[in-house]
N, C-alpha and C positions, 0 to 999 in steps of 0.2 A: 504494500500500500504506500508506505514512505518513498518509494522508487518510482512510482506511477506519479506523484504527486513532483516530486523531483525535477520527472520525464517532462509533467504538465508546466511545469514553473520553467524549464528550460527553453521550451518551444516556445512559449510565452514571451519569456523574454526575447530570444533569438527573432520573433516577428516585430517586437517594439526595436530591437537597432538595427532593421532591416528598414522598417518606416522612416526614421532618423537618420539611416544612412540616405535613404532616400533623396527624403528634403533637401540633405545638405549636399550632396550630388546633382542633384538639379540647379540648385544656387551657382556650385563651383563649374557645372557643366556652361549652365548660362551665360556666365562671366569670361570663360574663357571663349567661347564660342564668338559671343557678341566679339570681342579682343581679336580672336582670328579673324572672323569675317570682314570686321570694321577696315583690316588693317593691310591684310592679305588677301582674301578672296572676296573680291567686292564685286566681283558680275557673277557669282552664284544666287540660284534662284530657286524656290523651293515654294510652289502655288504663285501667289502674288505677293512674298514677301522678299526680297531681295539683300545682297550681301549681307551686315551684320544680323538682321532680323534671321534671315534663314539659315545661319548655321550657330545663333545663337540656340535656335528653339529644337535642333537638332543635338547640338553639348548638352542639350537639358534633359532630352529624351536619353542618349547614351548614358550622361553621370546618372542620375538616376537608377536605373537599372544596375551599372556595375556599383556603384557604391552600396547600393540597398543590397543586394547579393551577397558581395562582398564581407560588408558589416553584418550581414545575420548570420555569415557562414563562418567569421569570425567569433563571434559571441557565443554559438554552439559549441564550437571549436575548445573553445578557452573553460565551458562549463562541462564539455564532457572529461575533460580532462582534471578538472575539480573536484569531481565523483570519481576519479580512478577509472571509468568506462575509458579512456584511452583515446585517441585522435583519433578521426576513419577519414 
């Protein structure tokens, strides 16, 4: 029961710095994107948004996804290894 409970509080956590990774990967993804686009690809076009806009909103989409992966694949990582269940 204390293992299942464990299991539950790990997953748990593991989705909340997955969401956190998230956010803050979309932020950093934005930021640089808007930076590349503004700077260096300025006739990239993506719908009807063009240079900075379109490869901002693309960093956002990317960070996002890797960072939220990332960070929950981290945090799992680091608690299974807490409980002696070992790295996988």
């Amino acid at each position: 029961m204390q293992q299942e409970l464990s299991h539950d509080r790990s997953a748990a956590t593991a989705v909340v710095a997955g969401l956190a990774g998230a956010i803050v990967g979309a932020v950093v993804g934005f930021v640089l994107g808007a930076n590349i686009g503004g700077n260096w690809f300025t006739t990239v076009s993506l719908g009807s948004w063009n240079g900075y806009e379109a490869t901002a909103v693309v960093g956002a989409a990317v960070g996002a996804v890797v960072a939220g992966v990332a960070a929950g694949w981290l945090v799992r990582r680091a608690a299974r290894s807490r409980t002696g269940q070992g790295a996988e």
